[in-house]
C-alpha positions in Angstrom: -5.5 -32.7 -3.2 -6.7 -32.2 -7.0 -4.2 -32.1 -9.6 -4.9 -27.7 -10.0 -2.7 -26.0 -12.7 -3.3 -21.8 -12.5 -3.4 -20.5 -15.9 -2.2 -16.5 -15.4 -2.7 -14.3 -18.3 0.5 -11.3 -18.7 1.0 -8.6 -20.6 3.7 -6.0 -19.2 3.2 -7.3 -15.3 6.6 -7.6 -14.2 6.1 -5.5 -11.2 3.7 -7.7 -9.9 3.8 -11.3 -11.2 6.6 -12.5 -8.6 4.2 -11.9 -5.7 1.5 -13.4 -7.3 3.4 -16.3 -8.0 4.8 -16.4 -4.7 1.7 -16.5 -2.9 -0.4 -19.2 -5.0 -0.7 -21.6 -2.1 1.5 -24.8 -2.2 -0.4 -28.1 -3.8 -0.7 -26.4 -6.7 0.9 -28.9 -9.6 1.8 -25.7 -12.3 1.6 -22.5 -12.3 1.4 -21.2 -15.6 2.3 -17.4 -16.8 1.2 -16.7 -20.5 3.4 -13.5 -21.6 0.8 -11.8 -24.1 3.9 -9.4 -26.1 5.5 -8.1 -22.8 7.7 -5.9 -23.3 9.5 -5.9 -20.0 10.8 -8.6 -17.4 7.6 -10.5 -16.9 8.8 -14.0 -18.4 12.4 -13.3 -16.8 10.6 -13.0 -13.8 7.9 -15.4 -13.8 11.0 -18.3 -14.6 12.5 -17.3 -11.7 9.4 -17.4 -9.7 9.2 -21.0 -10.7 6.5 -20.8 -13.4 6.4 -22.1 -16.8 6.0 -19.3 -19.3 4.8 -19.7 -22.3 4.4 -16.7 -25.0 1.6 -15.2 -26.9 2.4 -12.6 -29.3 -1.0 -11.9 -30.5 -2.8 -9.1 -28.3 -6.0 -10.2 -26.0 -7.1 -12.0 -23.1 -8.6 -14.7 -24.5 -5.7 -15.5 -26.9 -3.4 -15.3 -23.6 -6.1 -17.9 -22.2 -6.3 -20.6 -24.9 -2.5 -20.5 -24.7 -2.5 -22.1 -22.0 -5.2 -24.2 -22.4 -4.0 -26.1 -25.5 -0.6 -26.5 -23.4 -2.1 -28.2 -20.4 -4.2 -30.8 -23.6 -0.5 -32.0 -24.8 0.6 -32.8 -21.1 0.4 -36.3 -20.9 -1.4 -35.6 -16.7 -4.7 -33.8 -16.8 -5.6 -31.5 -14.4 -8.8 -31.8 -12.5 -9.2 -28.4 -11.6 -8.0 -24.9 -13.3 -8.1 -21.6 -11.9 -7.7 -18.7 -13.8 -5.8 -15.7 -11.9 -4.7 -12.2 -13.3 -0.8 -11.3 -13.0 -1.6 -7.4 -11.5 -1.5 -8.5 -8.0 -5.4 -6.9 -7.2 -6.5 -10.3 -6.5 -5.0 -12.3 -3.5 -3.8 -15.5 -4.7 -3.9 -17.1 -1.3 -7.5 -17.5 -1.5 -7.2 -20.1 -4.0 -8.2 -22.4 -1.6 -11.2 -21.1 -0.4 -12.0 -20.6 -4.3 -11.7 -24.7 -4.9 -13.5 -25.9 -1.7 -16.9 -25.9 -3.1 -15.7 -27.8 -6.1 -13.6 -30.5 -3.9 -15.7 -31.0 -1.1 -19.5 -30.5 -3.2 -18.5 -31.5 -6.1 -19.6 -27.6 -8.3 -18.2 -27.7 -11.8 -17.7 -23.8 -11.7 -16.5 -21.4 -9.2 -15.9 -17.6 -9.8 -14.0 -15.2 -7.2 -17.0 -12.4 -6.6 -15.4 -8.9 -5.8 -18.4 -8.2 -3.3 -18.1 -4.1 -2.3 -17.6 -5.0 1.7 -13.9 -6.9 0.3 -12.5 -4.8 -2.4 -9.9 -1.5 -1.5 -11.1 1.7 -2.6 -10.1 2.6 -5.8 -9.7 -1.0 -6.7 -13.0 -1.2 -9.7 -13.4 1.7 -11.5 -16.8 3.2 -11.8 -17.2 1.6 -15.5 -16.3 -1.7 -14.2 -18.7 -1.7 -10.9 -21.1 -0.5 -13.9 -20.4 -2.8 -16.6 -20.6 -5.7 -14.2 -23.9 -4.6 -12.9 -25.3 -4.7 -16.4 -23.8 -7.9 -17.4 -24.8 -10.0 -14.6 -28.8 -8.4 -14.0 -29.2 -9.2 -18.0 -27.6 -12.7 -17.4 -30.4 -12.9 -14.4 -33.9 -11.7 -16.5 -32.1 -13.3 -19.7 -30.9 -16.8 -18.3 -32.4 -16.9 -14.6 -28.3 -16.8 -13.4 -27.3 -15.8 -9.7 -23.6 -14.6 -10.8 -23.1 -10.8 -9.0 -19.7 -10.7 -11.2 -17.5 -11.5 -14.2 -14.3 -11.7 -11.6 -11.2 -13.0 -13.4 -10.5 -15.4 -10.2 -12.2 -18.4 -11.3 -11.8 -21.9 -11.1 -13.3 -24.8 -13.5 -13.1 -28.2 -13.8 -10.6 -29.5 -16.5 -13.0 -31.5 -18.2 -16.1 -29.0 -17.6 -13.5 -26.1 -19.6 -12.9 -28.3 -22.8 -16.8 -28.7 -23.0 -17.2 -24.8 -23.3 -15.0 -24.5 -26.4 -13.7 -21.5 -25.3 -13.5 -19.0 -28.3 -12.9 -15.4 -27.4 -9.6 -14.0 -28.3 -10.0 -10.2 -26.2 -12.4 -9.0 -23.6 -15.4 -11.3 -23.6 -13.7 -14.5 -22.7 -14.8 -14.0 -18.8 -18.9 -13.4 -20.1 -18.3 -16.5 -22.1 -17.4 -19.1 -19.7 -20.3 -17.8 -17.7 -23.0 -17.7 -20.4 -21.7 -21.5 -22.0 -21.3 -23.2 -18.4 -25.3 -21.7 -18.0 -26.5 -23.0 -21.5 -24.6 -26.7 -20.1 -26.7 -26.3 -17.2 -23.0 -26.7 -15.2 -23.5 -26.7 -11.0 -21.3 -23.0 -10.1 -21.2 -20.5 -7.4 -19.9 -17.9 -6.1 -17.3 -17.4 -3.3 -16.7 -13.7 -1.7 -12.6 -12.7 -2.7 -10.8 -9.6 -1.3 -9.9 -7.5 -4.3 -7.2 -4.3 -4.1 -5.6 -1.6 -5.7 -3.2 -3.1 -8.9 0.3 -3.0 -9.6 0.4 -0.8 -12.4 -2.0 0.6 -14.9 -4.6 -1.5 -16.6 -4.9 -2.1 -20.5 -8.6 -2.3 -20.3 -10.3 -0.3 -17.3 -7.4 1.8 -17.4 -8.0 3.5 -20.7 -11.5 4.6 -22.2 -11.3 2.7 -25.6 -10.2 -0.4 -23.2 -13.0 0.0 -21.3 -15.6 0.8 -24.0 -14.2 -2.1 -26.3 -14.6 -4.6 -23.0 -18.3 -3.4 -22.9 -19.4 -3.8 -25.9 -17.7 -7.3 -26.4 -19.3 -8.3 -23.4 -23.1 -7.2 -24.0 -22.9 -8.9 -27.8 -22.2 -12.1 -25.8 -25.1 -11.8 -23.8 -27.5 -10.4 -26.5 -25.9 -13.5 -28.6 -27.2 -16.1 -26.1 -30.1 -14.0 -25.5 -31.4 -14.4 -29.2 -30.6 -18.0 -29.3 -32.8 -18.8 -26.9 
């Protein structure tokens, strides 16, 4: 097995993130839980769960994100692999290790979770998200010849393939990012098919309309960005 560390972005999730701890599949070295401002029992029950937690204060995905990323570059161990997983429960965590097999066994850099229509619960993508993704991924095909179908949160990346990215978005364009840097790298990545349900909860960003226009926009100047630099 791969030294894997899971990287699991939290704000307000305390509902859910026992059972997503609880099912991340054993061999996994660290599970970390970022805490970005809860309010409620998420790090109480993430410790409990057996995770680290570590605390973000400032507000946005991708701050919750390079959290934990600059944690696992003071560990003394590198991981080979990390996977990125929300803390709402709407993915199945299980599936980790159908989401590492194409890195482990032919050798892919990159390797998102795709939330294809035939797997996901109804109800589970609202109509702005199945949009939005849409959009994103057929400019990323005319714009950068890519195959992704989606900018699904399950993900997984080599350790050493992640530093090379330079990760910089604090908020809602961090998923867009990884996908646009790994294709200007010319990184090997693919796709696997993940079940995808219903969340615990309500969510910050498809859940309310400035979330999701915010998300939007941050996401198509990251594609126009790469766009024009081409």
């Amino acid at each position: 097995m791969p030294n894997i560390k899971v990287i699991i972005p939290a704000f307000n999730e305390a509902d859910s993130i026992t059972h997503v701890i609880n099912e991340i599949p054993d061999g996994v070295n660290e599970v970390i839980v970022v805490s970005n401002g809860s309010t409620d029992n998420t790090e109480v029950n993430a410790k409990q769960a057996g995770a680290t937690v570590l605390t973000e204060n400032r507000k946005g995905y991708g701050y919750a994100c390079l959290k934990g990323i600059t944690y696992i570059s003071e560990q003394n161990i590198k991981p080979d692999i990390v996977v990125f997983l929300d803390g709402d429960y709407s993915d199945y965590p299980e599936e980790l290790t159908k989401l590492i097999q194409p890195m482990t066994e032919n050798n892919i850099d990159f390797v998102i979770g795709a939330r294809v229509k035939r797997l996901r619960e109804k109800g589970s993508m609202t109509r702005p998200q199945i949009f939005g993704n849409w959009l994103a991924t057929t400019l990323m095909r005319f714009m950068f010849g890519s195959t992704f179908t989606d900018l699904g949160p399950f993900r997984a990346i080599k350790y050493d393939k992640l530093l090379a990215l330079n990760m910089e978005d604090k908020t809602y364009g961090w998923t867009v990012e990884m996908q646009l840097k790994a294709l200007k790298q010319n990184m090997t990545y693919t796709e696997i098919p993940v079940r995808y349900r219903n969340r615990i909860g309500v969510s910050k960003v498809s859940g309310t309309f400035k979330g999701a226009v915010m998300a939007g926009i941050k996401i198509l100047g990251w594609i126009f960005k790469y766009g024009l630099k081409k």
